[in-house]
PDB file of N, CA, C and O in Angstrom:
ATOM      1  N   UNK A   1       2.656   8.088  17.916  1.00  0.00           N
ATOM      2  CA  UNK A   1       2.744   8.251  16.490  1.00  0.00           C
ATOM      3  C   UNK A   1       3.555   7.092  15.918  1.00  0.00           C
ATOM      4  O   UNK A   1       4.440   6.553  16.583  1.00  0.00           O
ATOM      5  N   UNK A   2       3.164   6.617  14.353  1.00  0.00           N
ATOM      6  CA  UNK A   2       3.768   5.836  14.098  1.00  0.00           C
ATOM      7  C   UNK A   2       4.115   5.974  12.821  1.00  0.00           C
ATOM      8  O   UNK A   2       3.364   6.426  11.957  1.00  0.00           O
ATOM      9  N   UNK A   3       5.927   5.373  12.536  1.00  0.00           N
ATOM     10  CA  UNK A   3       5.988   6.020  11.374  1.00  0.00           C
ATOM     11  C   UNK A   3       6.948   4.958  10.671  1.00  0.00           C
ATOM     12  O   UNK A   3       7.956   4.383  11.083  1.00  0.00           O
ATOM     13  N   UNK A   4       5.985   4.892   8.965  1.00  0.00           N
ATOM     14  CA  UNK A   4       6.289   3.488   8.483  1.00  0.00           C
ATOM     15  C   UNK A   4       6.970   4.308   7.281  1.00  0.00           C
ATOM     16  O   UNK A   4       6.586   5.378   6.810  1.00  0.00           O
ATOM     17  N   UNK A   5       8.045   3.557   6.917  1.00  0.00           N
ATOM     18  CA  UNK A   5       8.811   3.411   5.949  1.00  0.00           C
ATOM     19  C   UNK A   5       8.435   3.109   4.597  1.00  0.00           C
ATOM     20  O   UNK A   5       7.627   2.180   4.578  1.00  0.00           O
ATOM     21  N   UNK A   6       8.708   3.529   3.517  1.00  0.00           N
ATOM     22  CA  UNK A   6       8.112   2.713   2.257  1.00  0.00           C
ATOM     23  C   UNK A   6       9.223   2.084   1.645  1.00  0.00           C
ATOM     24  O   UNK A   6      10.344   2.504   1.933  1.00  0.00           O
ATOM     25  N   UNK A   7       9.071   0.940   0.674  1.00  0.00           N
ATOM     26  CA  UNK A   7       9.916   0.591   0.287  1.00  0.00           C
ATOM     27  C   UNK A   7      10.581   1.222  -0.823  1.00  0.00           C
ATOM     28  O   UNK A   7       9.907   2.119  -1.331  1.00  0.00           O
ATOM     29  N   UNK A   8      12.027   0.959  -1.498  1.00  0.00           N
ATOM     30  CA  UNK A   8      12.534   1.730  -2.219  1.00  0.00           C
ATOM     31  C   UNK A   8      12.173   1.820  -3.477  1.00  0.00           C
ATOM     32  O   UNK A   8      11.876   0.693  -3.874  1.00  0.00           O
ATOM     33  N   UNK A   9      12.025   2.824  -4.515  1.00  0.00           N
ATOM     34  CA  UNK A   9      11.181   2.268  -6.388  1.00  0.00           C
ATOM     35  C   UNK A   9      10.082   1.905  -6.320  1.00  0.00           C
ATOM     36  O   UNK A   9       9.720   1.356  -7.360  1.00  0.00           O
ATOM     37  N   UNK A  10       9.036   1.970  -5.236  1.00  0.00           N
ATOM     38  CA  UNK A  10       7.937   1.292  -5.210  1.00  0.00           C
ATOM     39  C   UNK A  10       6.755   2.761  -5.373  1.00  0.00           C
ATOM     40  O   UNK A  10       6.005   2.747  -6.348  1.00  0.00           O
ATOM     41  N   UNK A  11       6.664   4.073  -4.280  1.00  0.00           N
ATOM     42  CA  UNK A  11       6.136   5.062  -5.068  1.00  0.00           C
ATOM     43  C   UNK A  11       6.640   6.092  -5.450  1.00  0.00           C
ATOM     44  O   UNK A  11       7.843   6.282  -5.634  1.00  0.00           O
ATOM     45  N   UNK A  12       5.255   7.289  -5.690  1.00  0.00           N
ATOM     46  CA  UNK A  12       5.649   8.076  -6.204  1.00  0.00           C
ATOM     47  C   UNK A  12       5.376   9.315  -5.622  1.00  0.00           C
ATOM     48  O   UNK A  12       4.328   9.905  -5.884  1.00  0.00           O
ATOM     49  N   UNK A  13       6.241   9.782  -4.835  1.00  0.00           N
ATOM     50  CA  UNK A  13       5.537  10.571  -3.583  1.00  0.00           C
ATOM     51  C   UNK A  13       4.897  11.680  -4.288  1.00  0.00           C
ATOM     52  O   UNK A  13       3.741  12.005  -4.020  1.00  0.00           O
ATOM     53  N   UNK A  14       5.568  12.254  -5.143  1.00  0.00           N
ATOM     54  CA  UNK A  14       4.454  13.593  -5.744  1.00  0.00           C
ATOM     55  C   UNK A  14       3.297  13.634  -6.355  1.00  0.00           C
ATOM     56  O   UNK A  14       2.678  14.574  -6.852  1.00  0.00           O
ATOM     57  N   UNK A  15       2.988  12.100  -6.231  1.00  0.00           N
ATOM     58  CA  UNK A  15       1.768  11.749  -6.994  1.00  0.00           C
ATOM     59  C   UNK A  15       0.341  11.405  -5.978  1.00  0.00           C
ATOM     60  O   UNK A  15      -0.183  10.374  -6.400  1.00  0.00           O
ATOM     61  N   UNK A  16      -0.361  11.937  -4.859  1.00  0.00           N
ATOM     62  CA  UNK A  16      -0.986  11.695  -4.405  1.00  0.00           C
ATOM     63  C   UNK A  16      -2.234  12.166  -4.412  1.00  0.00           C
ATOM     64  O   UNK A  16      -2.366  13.147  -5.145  1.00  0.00           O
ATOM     65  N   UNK A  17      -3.521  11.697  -3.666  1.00  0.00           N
ATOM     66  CA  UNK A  17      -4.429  12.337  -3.698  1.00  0.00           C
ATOM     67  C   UNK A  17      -5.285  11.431  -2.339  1.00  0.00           C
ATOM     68  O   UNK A  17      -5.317  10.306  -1.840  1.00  0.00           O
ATOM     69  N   UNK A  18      -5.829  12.621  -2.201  1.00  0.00           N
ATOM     70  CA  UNK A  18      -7.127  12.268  -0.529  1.00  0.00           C
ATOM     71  C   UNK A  18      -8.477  12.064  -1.312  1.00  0.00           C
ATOM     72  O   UNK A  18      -8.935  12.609  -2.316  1.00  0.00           O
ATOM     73  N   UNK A  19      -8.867  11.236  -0.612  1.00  0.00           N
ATOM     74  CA  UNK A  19     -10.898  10.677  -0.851  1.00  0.00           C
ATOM     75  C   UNK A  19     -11.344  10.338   0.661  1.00  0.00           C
ATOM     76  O   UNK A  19     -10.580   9.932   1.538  1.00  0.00           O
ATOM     77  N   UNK A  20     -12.813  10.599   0.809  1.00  0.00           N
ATOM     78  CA  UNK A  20     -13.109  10.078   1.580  1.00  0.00           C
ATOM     79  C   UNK A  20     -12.721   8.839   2.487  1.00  0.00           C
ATOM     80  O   UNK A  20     -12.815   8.763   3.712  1.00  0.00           O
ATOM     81  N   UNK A  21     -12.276   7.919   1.621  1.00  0.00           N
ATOM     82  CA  UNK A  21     -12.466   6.526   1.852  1.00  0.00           C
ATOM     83  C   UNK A  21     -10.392   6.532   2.087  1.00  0.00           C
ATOM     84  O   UNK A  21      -9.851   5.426   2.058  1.00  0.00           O
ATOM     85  N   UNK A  22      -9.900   7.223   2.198  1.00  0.00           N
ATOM     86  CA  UNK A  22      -8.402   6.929   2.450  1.00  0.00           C
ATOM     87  C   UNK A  22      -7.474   7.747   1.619  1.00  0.00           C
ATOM     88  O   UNK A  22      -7.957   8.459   0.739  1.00  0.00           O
ATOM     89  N   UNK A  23      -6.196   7.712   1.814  1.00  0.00           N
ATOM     90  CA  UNK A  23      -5.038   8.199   0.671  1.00  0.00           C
ATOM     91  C   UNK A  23      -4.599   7.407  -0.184  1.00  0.00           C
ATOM     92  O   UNK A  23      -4.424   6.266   0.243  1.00  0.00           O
ATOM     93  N   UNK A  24      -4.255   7.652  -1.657  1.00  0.00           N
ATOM     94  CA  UNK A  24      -3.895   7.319  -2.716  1.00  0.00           C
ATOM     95  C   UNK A  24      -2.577   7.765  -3.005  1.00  0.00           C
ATOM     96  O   UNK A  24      -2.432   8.976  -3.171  1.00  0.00           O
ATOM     97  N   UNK A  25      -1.414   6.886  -3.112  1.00  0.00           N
ATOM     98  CA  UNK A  25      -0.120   7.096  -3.652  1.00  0.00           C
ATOM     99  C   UNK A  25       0.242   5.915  -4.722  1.00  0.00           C
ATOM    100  O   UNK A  25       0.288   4.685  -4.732  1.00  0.00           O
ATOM    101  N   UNK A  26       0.474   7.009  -5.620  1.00  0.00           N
ATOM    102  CA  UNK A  26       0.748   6.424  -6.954  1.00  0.00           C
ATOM    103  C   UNK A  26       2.281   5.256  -6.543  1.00  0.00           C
ATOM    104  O   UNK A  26       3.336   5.654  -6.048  1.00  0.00           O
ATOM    105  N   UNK A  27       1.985   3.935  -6.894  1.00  0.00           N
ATOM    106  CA  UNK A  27       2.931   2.800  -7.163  1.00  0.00           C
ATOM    107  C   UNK A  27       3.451   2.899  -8.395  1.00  0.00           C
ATOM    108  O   UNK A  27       3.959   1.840  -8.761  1.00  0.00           O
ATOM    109  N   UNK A  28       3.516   3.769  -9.166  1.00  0.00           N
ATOM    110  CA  UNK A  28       4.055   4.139 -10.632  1.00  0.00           C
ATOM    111  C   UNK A  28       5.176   4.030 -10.853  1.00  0.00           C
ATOM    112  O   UNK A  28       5.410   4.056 -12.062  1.00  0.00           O
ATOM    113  N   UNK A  29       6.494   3.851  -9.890  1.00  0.00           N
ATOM    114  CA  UNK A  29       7.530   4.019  -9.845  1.00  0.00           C
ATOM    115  C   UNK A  29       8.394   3.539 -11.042  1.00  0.00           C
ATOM    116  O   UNK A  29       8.154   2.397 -11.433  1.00  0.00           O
ATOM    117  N   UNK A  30       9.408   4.272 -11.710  1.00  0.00           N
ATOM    118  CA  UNK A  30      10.143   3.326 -13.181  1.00  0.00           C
ATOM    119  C   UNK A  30      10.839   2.279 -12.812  1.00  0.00           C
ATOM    120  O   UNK A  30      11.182   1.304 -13.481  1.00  0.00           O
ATOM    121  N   UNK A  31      11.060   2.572 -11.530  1.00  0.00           N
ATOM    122  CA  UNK A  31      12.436   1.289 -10.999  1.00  0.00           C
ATOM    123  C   UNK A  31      11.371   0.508 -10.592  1.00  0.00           C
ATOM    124  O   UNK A  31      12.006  -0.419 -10.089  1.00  0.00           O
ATOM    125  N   UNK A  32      10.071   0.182 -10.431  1.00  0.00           N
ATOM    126  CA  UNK A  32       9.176  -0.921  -9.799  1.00  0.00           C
ATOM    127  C   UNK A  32       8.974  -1.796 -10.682  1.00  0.00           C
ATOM    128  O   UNK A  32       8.291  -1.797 -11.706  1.00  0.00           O
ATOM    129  N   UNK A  33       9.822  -2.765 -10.057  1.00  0.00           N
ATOM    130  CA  UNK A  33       9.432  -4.285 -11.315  1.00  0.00           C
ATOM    131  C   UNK A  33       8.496  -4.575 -11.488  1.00  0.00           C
ATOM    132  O   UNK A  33       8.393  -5.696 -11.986  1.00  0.00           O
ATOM    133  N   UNK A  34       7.098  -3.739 -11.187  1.00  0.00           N
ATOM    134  CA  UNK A  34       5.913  -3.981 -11.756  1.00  0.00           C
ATOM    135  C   UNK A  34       5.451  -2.855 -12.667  1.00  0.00           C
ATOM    136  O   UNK A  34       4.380  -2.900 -13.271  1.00  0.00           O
ATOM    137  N   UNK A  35       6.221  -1.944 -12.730  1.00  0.00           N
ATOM    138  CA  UNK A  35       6.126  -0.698 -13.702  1.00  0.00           C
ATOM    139  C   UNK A  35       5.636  -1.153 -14.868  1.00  0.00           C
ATOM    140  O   UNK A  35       6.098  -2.079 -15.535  1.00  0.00           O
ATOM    141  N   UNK A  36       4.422  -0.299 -15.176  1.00  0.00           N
ATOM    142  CA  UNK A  36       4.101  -0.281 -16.921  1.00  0.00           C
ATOM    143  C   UNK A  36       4.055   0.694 -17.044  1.00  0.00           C
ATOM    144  O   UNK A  36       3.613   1.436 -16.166  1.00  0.00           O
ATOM    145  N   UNK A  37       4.653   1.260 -18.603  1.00  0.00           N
ATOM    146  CA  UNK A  37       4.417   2.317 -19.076  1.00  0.00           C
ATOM    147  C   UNK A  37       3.089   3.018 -19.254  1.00  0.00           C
ATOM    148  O   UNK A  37       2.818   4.218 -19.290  1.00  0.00           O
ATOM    149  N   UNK A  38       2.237   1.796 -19.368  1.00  0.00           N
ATOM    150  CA  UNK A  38       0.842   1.816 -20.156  1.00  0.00           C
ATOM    151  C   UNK A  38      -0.245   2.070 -18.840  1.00  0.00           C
ATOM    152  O   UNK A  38      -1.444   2.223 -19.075  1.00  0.00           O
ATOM    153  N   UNK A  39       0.333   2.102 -17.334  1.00  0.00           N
ATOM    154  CA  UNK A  39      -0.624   2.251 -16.808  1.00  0.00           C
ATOM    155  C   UNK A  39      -0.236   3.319 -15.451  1.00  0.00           C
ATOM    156  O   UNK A  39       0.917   3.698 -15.241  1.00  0.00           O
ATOM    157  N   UNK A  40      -1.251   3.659 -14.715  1.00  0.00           N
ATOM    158  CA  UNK A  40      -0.875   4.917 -14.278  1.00  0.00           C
ATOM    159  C   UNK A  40      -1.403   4.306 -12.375  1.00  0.00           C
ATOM    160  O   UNK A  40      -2.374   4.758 -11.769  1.00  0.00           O
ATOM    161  N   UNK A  41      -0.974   3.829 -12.135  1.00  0.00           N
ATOM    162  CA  UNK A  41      -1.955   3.146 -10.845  1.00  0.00           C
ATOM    163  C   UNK A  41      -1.451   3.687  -9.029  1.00  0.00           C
ATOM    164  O   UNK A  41      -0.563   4.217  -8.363  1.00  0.00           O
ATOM    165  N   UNK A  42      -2.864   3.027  -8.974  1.00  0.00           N
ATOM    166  CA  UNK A  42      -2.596   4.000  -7.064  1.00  0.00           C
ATOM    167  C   UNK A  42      -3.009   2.851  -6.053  1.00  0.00           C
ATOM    168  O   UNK A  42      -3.859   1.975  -6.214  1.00  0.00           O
ATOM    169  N   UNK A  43      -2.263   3.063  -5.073  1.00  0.00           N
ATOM    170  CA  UNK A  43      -2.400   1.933  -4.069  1.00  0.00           C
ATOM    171  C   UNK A  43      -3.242   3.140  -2.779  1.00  0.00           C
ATOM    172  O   UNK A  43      -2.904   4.321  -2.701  1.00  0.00           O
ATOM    173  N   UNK A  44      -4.303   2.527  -1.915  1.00  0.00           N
ATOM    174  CA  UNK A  44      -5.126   2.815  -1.246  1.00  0.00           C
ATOM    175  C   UNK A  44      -4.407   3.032   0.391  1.00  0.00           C
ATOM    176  O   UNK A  44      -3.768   2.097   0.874  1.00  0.00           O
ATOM    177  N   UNK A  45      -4.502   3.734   0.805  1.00  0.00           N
ATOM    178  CA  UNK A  45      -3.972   3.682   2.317  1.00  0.00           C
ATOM    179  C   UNK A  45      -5.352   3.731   3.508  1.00  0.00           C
ATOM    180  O   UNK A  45      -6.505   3.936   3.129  1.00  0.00           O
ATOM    181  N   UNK A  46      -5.101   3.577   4.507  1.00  0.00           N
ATOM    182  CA  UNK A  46      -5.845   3.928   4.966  1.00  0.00           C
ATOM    183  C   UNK A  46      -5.678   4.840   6.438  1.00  0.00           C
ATOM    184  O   UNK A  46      -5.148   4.403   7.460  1.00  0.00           O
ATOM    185  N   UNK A  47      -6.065   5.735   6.327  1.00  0.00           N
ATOM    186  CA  UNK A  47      -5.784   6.844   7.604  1.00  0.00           C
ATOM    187  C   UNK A  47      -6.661   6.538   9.159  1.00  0.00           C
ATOM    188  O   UNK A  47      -7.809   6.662   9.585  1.00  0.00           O
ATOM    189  N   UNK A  48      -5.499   6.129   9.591  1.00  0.00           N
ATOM    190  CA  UNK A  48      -6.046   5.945  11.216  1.00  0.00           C
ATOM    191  C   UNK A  48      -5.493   6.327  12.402  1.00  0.00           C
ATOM    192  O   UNK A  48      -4.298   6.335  12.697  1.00  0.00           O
ATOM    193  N   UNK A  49      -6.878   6.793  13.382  1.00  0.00           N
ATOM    194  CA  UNK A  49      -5.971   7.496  14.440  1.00  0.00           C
ATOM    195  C   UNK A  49      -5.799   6.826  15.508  1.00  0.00           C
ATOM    196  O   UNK A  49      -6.753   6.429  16.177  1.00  0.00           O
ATOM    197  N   UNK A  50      -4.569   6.607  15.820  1.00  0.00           N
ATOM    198  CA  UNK A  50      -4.008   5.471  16.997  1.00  0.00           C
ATOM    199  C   UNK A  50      -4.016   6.204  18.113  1.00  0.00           C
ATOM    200  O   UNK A  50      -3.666   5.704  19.182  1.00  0.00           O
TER     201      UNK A  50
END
């Protein structure tokens, strides 16, 4: 098993969702120096079995 760290202000753990194609966790974070108010966005993961 392998187990990765995220960085700090970057997501938003209560914000997720599953698709076919991988997991979605919202990068929305307020402390993320890429934060916009104006947008609501999700970074793609991808689930694999090692």
């Amino acid at each position: 098993m392998t187990i990765s760290l995220f960085l700090e202000y970057t997501y938003v753990s209560g914000m997720m969702f599953v698709r076919e194609d991988g997991l979605y966790i919202s990068d929305s974070h307020y402390l993320n120096p890429d934060y916009n108010d104006d947008v609501l966005s999700f970074r793609k993961f991808d689930l694999v079995e090692n």
